[in-house]
C-alpha positions in Angstrom: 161.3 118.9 6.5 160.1 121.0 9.6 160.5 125.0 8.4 160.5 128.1 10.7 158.9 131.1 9.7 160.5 134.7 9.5 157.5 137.6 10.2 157.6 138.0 6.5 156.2 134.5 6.1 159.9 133.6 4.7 160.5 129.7 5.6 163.8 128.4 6.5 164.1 124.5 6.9 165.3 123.2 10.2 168.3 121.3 8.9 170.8 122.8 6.9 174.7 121.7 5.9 177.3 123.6 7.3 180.2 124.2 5.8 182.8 125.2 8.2 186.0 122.9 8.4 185.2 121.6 4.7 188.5 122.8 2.6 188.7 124.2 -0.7 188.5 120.5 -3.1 186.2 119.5 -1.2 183.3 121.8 -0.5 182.1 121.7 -4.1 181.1 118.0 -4.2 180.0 118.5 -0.9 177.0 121.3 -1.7 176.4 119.9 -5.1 175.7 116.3 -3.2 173.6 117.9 -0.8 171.4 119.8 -3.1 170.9 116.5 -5.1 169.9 114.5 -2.0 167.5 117.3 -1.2 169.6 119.8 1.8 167.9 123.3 0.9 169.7 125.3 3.9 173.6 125.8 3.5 175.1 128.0 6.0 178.3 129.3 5.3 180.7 132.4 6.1 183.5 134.3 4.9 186.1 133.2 7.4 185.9 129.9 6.2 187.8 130.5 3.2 185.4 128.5 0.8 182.3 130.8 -0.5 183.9 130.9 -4.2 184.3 127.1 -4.5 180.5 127.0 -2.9 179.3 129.8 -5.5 180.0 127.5 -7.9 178.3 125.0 -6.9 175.1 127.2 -6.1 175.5 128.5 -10.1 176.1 125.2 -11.5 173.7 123.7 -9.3 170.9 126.4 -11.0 172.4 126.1 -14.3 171.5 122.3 -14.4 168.2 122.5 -13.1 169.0 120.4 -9.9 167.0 123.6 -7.5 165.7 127.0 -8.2 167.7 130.5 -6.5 164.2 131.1 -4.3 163.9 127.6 -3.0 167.5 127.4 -1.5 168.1 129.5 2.0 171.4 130.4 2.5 173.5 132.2 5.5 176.7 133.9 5.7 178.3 136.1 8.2 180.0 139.7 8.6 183.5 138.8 10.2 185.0 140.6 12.7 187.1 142.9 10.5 184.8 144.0 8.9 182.7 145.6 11.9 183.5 149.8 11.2 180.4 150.8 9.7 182.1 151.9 6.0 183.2 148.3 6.0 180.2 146.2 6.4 178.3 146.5 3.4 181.5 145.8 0.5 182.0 142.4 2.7 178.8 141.6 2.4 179.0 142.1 -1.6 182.1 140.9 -1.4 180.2 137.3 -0.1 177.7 137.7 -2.7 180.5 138.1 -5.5 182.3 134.6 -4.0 178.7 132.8 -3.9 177.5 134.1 -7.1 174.1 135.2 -5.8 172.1 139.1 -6.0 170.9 138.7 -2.0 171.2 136.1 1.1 168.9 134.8 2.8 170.1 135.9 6.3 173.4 137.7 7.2 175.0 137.2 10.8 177.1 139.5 12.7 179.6 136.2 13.4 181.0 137.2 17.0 180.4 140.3 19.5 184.3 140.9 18.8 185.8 143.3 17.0 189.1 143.0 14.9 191.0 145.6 12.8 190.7 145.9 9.6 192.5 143.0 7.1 192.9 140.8 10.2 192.0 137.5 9.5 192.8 136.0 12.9 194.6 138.1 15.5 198.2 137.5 16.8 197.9 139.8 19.3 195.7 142.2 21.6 197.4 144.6 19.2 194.9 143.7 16.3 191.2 144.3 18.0 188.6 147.0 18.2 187.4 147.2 21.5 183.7 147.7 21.5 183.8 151.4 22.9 185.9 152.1 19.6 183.2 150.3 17.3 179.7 149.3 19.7 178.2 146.6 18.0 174.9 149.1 17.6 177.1 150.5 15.0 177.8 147.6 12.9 174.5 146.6 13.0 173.0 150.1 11.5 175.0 149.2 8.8 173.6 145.7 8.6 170.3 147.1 9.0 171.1 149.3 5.7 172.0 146.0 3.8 168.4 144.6 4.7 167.0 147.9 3.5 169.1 147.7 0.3 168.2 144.3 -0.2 171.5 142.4 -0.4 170.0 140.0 2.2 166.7 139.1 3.4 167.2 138.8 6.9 169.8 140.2 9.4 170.6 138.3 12.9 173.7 137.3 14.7 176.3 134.8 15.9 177.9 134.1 19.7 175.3 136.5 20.9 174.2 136.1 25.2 171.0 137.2 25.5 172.2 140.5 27.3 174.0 141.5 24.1 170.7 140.8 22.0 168.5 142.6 24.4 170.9 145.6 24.9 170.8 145.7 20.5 167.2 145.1 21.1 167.0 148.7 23.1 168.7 150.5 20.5 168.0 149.0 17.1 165.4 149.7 14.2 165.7 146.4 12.6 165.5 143.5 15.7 167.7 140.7 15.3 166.0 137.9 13.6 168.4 135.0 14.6 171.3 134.0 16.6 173.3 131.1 16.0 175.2 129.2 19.0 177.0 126.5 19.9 174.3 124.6 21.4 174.4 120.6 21.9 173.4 118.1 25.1 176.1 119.5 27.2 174.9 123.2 26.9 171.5 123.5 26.3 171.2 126.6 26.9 167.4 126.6 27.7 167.1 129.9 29.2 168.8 131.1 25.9 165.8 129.4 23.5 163.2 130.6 25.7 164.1 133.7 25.2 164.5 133.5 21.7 161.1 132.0 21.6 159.8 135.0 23.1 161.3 137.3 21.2 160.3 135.4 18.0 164.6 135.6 16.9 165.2 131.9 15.3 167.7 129.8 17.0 170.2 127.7 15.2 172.9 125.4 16.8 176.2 125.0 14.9 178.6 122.6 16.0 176.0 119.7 17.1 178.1 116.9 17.1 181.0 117.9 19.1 183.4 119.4 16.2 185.9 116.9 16.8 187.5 117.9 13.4 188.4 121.4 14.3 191.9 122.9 14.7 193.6 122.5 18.1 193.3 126.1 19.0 190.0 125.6 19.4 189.8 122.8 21.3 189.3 122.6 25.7 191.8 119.8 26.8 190.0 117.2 28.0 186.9 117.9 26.3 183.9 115.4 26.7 182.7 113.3 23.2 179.0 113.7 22.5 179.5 111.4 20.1 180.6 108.4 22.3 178.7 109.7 25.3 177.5 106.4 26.9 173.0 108.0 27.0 173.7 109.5 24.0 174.8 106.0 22.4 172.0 104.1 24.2 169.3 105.9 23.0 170.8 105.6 19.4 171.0 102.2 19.8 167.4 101.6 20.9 166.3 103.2 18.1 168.8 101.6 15.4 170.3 104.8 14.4 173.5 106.4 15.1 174.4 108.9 17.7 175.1 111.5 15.2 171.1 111.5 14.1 170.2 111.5 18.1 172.2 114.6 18.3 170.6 116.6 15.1 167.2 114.9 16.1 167.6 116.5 19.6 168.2 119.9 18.2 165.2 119.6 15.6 162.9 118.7 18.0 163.7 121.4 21.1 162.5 124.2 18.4 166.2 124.8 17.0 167.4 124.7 13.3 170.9 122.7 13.0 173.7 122.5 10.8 175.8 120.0 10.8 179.1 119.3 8.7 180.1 116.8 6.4 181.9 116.2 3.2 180.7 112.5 3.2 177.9 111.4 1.1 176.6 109.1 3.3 177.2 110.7 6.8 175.4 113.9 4.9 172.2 111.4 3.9 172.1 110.2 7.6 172.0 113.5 9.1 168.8 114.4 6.6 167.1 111.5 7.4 167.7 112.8 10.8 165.3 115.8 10.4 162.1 113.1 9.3 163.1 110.8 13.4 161.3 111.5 16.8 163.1 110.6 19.9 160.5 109.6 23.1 159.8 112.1 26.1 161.9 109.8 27.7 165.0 110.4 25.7 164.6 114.1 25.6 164.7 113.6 29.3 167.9 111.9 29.7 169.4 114.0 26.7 168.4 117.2 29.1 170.0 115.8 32.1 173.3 115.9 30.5 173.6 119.7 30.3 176.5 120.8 32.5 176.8 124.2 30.6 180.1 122.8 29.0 181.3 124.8 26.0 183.2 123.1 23.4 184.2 126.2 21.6 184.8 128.4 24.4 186.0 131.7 22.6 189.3 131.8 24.5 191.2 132.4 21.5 189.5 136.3 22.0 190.2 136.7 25.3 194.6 137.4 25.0 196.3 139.9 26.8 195.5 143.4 25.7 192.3 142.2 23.4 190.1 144.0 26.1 187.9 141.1 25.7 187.3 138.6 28.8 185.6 135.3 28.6 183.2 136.9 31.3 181.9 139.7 28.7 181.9 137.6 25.7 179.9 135.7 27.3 178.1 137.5 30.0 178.2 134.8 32.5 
C-alpha cells in the first residue's frame, strides 16, 4: 500500500474507507470487515451520524487483536456549527468520546461555511455565520490549539480552493496539512494538486466514484455517471477489472489518497485490490481528457437566500 508522509515522518496509506452514507446497522460490520481484509485509513466525521457505532468497532477491533491503535490512521472533521472558537475543541472530544480513541490522526475543518450553533443542517439563511462574524483564521487557532494539546495529530481541511488555503496560509501558525475534495475524472482539479504538491498539504479525493447513493439534495439533475462513462468502462475492460478500481486507481496514481465507500464486503475487497493496479500512460491520458470541471457535489445547498454564501466564494471560481 502506497503511504504519504506528514513532515513528522507520520505515514498515512493512500486508500482509505469512507464512511459517509453508511447508516447506523451498518457501519459496524462495515469497519470491522475492512480492518480484517487489511483497510488501515477510515475517514469519517461527525455529520454523518455514525462515529459511535464506528468507535465500537475501532475498540472491539483492538480488544481482539485484529490491529494495534498506532497502526490505524483515522480522520474526522469539525462541522460547521461548531466553527466559534469556544466551540471547536468539545466537538473535537466530543468525536473522540463517539470513536472511543485519546487523539486522531488528522482533524478537518469540513466546509469554509459557517452555521450557528446546534444547526445540523440549515433551513434557512437565518441559521449561518457569515465569515466576517467567525473568519475561518479563527476556527482554525482553535484547531491549531487541539494539535498543540494533542487530541489529533494533524490538522487540515475540507472544500477548501486554493485561495482560501493560501489566505489561512498568510495568517496561520500551524499550516494546513491536507485538504480533502471532491476530485474524480470530470474535475481533476490539476491546478489544485499542484499546488498542494508545492505546498507539501496532502490531497485526498472523497466521493471518487460518482456518489450515486447520496440524498437527492445533493444531487445536479442530469448529472454524468463515472461509473458507466463509455473510456472509463473501456479501459476497465482492457484490463479485466471494474470501472470502480479504474476510478480509485486513477486517484492513487496522480499523487492523491482516496476514500471510497462501501458497506459490501466484496465491493470493499475490490476497491483495496485497487491500490496494488497500474493503469498505462495511455489511460491516464484518456482518463485526463475527460475533465470538464464538472462538480458532482456542487455545494448549492450553502448558497440560499440570506446564507451570504455564493457558489462564486465557496468556491472562488
Amino acid at each position: 500500500m502506497k503511504n504519504y508522509q506528514f513532515s513528522n515522518n507520520d505515514q498515512m496509506p493512500a486508500l482509505g474507507l469512507g464512511t459517509w452514507k453508511s447508516k447506523p446497522g451498518e457501519v459496524y460490520g462495515a469497519v470491522r470487515e475492512a480492518i480484517k481484509m487489511g483497510y488501515r485509513h477510515i475517514d469519517c466525521a461527525a455529520i454523518y451520524g455514525n462515529e459511535a457505532e464506528i468507535g465500537q468497532a475501532f475498540s472491539d477491533a483492538f480488544q481482539a487483536g485484529e490491529v494495534k491503535r498506532e497502526e490505524l490512521w483515522v480522520t474526522s472533521k469539525l462541522w460547521n456549527n461548531a466553527h466559534l472558537q469556544e466551540d471547536v475543541r468539545p466537538a473535537l472530544e466530543k468525536t473522540l468520546k463517539d470513536l472511543q480513541l485519546d487523539y486522531l490522526d488528522l482533524y478537518l475543518m469540513h466546509w469554509p461555511v459557517a452555521l450557528k450553533p446546534g444547526i445540523g443542517f440549515p433551513s434557512s439563511g437565518k441559521d449561518f455565520l457569515s465569515l466576517e462574524e467567525i473568519p475561518i483564521h479563527v476556527t482554525w487557532k482553535a484547531m491549531e490549539a487541539c494539535k498543540k494539546a494533542g487530541l489529533t495529530r494533524h490538522i487540515g481541511v475540507s472544500n477548501f480552493s486554493i485561495k482560501k488555503i493560501k489566505d489561512l496560509i498568510a495568517v496561520c501558525e500551524i499550516k494546513p496539512e491536507a485538504n480533502q475534495i471532491e476530485l474524480q475524472p470530470f474535475l481533476a482539479q490539476n491546478a489544485m494538486l499542484e499546488f498542494c504538491n508545492k505546498e507539501k498539504i496532502v490531497l485526498t479525493a472523497y466521493s471518487p466514484l460518482g456518489s450515486i447513493d447520496r440524498p437527492a439534495v445533493f444531487k445536479a439533475p442530469d448529472e454524468p455517471s463515472l461509473l458507466e462513462n463509455p473510456t472509463i468502462m473501456k479501459i476497465a475492460k482492457s484490463h479485466g477489472i471494474s470501472t470502480a478500481q479504474v476510478l480509485i486507481r486513477w486517484a492513487i496514481q496522480r499523487g492523491t489518497s482516496v476514500i471510497p465507500k462501501s458497506i459490501n464486503p466484496g465491493r470493499m475487497k475490490q476497491n483495496l485490490d485497487a491500490a496494488s493496479l497500474v493503469l498505462t500512460e495511455d489511460d491516464m491520458k484518456k482518463l485526463a481528457s475527460l475533465d470538464t470541471h464538472t462538480r458532482i457535489l456542487i455545494g448549492g445547498f450553502w448558497a440560499m437566500p440570506g446564507s451570504g454564501y455564493t457558489m462564486e466564494s465557496l468556491w472562488d471560481e
